[in-house]
C-alpha positions as CSV (number, residue, x, y, z in Angstrom):
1,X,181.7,110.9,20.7
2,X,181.5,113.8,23.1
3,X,184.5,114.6,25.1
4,X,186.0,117.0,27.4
5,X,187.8,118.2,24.8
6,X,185.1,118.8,21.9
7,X,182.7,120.4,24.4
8,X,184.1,123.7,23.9
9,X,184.3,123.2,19.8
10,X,180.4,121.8,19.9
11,X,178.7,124.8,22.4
12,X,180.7,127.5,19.5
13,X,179.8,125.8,16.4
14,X,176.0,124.7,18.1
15,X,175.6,128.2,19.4
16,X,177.2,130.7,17.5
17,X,178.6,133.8,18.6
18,X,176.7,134.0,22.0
19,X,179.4,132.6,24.2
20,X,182.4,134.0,24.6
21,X,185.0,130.8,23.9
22,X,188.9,130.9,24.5
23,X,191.4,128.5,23.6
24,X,191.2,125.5,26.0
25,X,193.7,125.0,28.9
26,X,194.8,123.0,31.7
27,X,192.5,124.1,33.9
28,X,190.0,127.2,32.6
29,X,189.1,129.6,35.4
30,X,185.5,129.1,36.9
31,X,183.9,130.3,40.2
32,X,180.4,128.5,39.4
33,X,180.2,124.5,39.3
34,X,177.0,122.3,39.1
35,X,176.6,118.9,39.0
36,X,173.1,117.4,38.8
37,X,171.0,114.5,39.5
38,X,172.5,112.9,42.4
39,X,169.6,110.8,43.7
40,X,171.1,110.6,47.2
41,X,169.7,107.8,49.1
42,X,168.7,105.6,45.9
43,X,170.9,102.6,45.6
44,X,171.0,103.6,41.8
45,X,173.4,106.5,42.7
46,X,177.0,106.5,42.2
47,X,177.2,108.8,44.9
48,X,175.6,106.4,47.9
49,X,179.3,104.2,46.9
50,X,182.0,105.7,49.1
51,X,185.0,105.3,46.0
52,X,182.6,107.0,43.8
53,X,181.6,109.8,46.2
54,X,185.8,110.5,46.7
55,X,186.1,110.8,43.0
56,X,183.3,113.5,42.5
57,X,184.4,115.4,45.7
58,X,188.2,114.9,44.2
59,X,187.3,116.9,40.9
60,X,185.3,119.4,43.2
61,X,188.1,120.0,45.0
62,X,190.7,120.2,42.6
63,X,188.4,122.5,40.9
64,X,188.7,125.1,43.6
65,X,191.9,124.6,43.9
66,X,193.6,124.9,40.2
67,X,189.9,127.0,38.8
68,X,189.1,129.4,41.6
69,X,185.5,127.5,41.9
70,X,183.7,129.0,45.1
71,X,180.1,128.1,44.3
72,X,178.7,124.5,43.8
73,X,175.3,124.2,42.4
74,X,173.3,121.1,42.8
75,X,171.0,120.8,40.2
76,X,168.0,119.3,41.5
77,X,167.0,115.7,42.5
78,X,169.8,115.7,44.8
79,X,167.8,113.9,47.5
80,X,165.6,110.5,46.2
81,X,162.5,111.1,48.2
82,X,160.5,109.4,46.2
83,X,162.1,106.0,45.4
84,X,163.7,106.1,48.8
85,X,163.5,106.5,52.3
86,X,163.9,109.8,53.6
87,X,166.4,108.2,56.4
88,X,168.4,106.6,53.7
89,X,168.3,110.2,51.8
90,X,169.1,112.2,54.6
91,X,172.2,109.5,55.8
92,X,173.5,110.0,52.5
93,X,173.3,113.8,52.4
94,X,175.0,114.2,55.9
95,X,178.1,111.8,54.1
96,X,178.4,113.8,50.6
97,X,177.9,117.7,53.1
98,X,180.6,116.1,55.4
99,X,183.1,115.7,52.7
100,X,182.3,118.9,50.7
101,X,182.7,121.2,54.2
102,X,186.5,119.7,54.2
103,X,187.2,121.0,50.6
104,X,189.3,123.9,50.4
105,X,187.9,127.3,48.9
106,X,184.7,126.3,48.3
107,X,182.6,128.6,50.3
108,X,178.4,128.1,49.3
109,X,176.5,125.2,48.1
110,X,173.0,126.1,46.2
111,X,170.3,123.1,46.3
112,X,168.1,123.4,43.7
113,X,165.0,121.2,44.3
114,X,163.9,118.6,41.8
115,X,161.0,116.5,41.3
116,X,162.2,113.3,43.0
117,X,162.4,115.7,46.1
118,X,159.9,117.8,45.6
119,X,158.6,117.3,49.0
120,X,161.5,119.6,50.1
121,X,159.9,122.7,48.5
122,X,156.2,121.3,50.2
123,X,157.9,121.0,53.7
124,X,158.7,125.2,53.5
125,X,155.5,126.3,55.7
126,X,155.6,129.7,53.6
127,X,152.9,130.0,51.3
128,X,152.8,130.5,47.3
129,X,154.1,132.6,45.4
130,X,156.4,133.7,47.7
131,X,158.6,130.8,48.1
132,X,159.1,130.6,44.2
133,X,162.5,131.4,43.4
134,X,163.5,132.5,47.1
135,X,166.9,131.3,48.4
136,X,166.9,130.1,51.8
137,X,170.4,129.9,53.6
138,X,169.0,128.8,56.8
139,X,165.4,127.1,58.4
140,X,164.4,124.7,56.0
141,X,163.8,120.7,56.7
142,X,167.3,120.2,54.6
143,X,169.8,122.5,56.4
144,X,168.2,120.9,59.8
145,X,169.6,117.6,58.6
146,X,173.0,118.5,57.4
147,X,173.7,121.3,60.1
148,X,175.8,119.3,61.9
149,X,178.3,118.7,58.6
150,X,177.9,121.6,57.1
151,X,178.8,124.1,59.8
152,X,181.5,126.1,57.6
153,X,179.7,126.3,54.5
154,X,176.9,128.1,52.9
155,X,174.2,126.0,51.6
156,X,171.2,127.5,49.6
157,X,168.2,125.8,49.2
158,X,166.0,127.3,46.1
159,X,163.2,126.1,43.7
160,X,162.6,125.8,41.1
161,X,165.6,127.6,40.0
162,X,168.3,130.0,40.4
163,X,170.3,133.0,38.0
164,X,173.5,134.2,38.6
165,X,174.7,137.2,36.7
166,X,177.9,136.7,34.4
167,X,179.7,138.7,31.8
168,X,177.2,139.1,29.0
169,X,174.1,138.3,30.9
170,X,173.1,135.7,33.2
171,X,172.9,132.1,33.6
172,X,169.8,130.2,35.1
173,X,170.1,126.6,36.5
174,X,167.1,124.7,37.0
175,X,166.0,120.9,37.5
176,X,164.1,120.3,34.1
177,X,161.3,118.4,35.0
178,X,159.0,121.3,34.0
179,X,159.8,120.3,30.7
180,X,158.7,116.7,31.2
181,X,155.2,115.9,29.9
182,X,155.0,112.9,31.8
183,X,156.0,114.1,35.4
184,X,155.0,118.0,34.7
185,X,151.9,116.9,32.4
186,X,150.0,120.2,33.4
187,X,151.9,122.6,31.9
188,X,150.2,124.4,28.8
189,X,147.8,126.2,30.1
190,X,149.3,128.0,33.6
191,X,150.1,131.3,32.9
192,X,152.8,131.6,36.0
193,X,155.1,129.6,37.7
194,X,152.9,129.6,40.6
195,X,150.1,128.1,38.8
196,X,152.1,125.1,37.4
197,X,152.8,124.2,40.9
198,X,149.1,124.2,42.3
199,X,148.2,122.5,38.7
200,X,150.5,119.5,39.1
201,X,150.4,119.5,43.4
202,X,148.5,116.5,43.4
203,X,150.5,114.6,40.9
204,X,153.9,115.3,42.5
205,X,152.6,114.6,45.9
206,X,151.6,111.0,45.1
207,X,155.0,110.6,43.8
208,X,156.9,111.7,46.1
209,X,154.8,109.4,48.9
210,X,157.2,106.6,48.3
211,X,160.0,108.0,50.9
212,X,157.6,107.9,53.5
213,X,155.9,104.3,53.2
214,X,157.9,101.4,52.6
215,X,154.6,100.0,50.4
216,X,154.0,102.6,48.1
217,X,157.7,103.4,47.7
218,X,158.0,99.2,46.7
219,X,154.8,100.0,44.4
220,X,156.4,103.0,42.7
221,X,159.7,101.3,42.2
222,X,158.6,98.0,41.1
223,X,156.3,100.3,37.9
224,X,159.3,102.6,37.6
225,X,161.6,100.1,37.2
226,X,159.3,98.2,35.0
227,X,159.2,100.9,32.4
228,X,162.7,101.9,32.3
229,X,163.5,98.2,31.8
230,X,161.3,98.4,28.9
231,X,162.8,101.3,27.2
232,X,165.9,99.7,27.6
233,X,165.5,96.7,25.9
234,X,163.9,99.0,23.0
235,X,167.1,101.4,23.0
236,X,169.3,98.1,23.4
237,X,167.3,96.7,20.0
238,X,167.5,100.2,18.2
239,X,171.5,100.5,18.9
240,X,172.5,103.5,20.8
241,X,172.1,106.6,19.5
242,X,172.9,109.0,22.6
243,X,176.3,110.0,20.8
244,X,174.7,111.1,18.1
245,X,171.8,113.5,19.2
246,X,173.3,115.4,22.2
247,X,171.9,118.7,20.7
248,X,168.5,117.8,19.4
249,X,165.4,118.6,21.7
250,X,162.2,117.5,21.0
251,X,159.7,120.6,19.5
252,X,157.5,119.7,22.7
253,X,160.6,120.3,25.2
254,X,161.8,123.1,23.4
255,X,158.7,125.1,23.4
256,X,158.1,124.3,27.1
257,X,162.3,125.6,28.1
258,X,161.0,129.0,25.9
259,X,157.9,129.0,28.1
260,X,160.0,128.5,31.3
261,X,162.0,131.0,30.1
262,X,159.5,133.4,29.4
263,X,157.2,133.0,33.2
264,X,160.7,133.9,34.3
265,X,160.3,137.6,32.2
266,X,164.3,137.8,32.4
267,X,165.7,139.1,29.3
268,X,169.5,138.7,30.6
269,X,169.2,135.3,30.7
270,X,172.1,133.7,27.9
271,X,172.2,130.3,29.0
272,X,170.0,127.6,31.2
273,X,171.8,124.6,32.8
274,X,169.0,121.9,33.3
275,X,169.5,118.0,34.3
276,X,166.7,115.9,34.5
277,X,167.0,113.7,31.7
278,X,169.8,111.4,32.4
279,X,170.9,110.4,29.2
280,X,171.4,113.4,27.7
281,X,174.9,114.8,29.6
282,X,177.0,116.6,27.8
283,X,174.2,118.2,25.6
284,X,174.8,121.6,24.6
285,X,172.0,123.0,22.5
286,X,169.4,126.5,21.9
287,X,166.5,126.9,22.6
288,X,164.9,130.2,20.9
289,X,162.9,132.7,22.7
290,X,161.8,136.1,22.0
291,X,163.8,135.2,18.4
292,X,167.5,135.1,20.6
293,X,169.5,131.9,21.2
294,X,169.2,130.7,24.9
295,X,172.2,127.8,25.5
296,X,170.6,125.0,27.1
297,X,173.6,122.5,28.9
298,X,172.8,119.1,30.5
299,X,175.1,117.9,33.3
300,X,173.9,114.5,33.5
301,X,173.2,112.3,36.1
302,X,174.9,109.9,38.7
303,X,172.5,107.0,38.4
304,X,173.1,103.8,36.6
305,X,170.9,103.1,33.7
306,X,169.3,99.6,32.6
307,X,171.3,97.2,30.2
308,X,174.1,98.4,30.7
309,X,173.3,101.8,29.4
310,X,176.3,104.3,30.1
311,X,176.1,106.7,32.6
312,X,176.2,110.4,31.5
313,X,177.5,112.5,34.7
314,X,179.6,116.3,33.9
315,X,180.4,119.0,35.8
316,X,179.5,122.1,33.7
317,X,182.1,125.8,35.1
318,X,181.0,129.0,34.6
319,X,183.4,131.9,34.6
320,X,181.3,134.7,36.0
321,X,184.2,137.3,35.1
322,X,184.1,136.3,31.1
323,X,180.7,134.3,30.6
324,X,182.8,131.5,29.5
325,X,181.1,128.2,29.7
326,X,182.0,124.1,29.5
327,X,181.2,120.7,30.4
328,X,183.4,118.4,31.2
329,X,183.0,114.7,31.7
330,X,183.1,113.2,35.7
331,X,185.2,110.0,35.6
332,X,183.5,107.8,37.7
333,X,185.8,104.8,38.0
334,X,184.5,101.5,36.3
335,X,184.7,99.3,39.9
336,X,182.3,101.6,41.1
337,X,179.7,101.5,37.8
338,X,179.7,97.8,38.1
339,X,179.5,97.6,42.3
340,X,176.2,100.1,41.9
341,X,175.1,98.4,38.7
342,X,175.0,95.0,40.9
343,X,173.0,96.2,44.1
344,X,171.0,98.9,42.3
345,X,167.9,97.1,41.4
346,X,167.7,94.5,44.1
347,X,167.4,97.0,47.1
348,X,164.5,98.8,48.7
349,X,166.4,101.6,50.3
């Protein structure tokens, strides 16, 4: 089982001598935190329960408080624009910016976009390439919405990721979904970034068309639904084996993170932080490119699962200063699993 306290011991012993580790402590400095996969607006989130909002804020705050954590990076699909209504999305992102403006010491918030809101990068007017990678502090459909409860803090949006030097190199945090075949299935062939995006356009846009029709969102969700409940009575018959391979990637994910990696053409790069898969948080792993180690670390998500199936959600610190890096395990409190578990499925938000 992976804990908060192994997570340190697994990410030396899985990736060798490229990250710096140090004996634990109470608290371990950090001025970088990311969470990811909130899904705000979906009735699957943690986060859209008030309790469970307070204890993710709670552990954000205390982590600027007793870490020195001035930067909070949210991983992509914070929004659910594609299962949800945008005015559910929106509500719910006002109530989560509201309570992060009051916490003490944290001064910027980076939004990565996603693929569940996607339509966040398509509502930037500017053309491509030029809106690859660009971070925009101000003008964009997302800091029009949360303007009003987020006056005091920085927010970033960016997509589809963003690097932040560190001691050692540099760290890039990005969604993941360019390494899903099934919502990214035009990926091979592109030779840039930009090209992925006008390959799969189409694809994402139909989507993402739930948020803003009640009829294809109740389309999408009853198929989506459909075929997560199927893979969980498979992983329910075949015993749960999440525990077990944390840091094993398939060869198909692995070679498109190196490809990623590589359309980004930044050497410096030691580690990526990428969500998107849900199950998988608390994976620390490599991924090889150019014949160098690349840590790959999975934060989770803050969506209830099928059957039962456990949720997953870290928080993963960076210390920009040493290049020391962790995740640690987000208690979400068991009241609140079981109150989202109950009106997740049975709501079109």
């Amino acid at each position: 089982m992976v804990t908060r306290g192994t997570i340190g011991v697994v990410a030396a012993l899985v990736l060798g001598g490229c990250f710096p580790h140090h004996p634990p402590r109470s608290a371990p400095r950090a001025d970088i935190a990311a969470i990811s996969d909130l899904h705000l607006g979906d009735p699957r989130s943690m986060l859209d329960d008030a309790d469970g909002r307070a204890a993710v804020v709670k552990q954000i705050a205390d982590a600027c408080e007793q870490r020195g954590v001035r930067t909070l990076v949210l991983n992509g699909d914070v929004l659910e624009l594609a299962l949800a209504s945008e005015e559910s999305a929106f509500r719910s992102a006002r109530a989560l910016f509201a309570d992060l403006n009051r916490v003490r010491g944290l001064e910027r918030v980076v939004v990565i976009i996603g693929n569940h809101d996607h339509r966040l990068f398509e509502y930037i007017p500017d053309p491509l390439p030029e809106k690859l990678s660009r971070e925009y502090d101000e003008g964009t459909r997302f800091h029009r919405e949360i303007l009003e409860v987020a006056d005091r803090l920085r927010v970033t949006v960016v997509y589809p990721g963003w690097t932040v030097a560190a001691q050692g190199g540099s760290v890039h945090f990005t969604h993941g979904h360019y390494f899903d075949r099934v919502v990214t299935p035009n990926f091979d062939d592109p030779e840039s970034l930009a090209e992925v995006e006008e390959a799969n356009q189409d694809w994402w846009s139909m989507l993402n068309a739930g948020g803003v029709s009640t009829t294809v969102r109740s389309i999408y969700r009853s198929a989506y639904h459909f075929g997560h409940h199927v893979k969980g009575l498979v992983d329910a018959t075949e015993g749960d084996a999440e525990e077990e391979d944390l840091d094993v990637m398939s060869k198909r994910e692995a070679a498109r993170m190196s490809a990623y990696l590589e359309h980004l053409d930044d050497p410096s790069v030691m580690a990526m932080v990428s969500g998107h898969t849900h199950s998988k948080g608390g994976r620390v792993a490599p991924v090889v490119m150019h014949g160098r180690d690349v840590g790959v670390f999975d934060p989770g998500a803050f969506v209830v699962a099928h059957h039962k199936g456990k949720p997953r959600p870290h928080v993963f610190y960076l210390d920009t200063k040493t290049g020391e890096m962790r995740l640690e395990t987000i208690k979400i409190p068991a009241a609140v699993v079981d109150a989202t578990r109950e009106r997740a499925f049975e709501t079109l938000p």
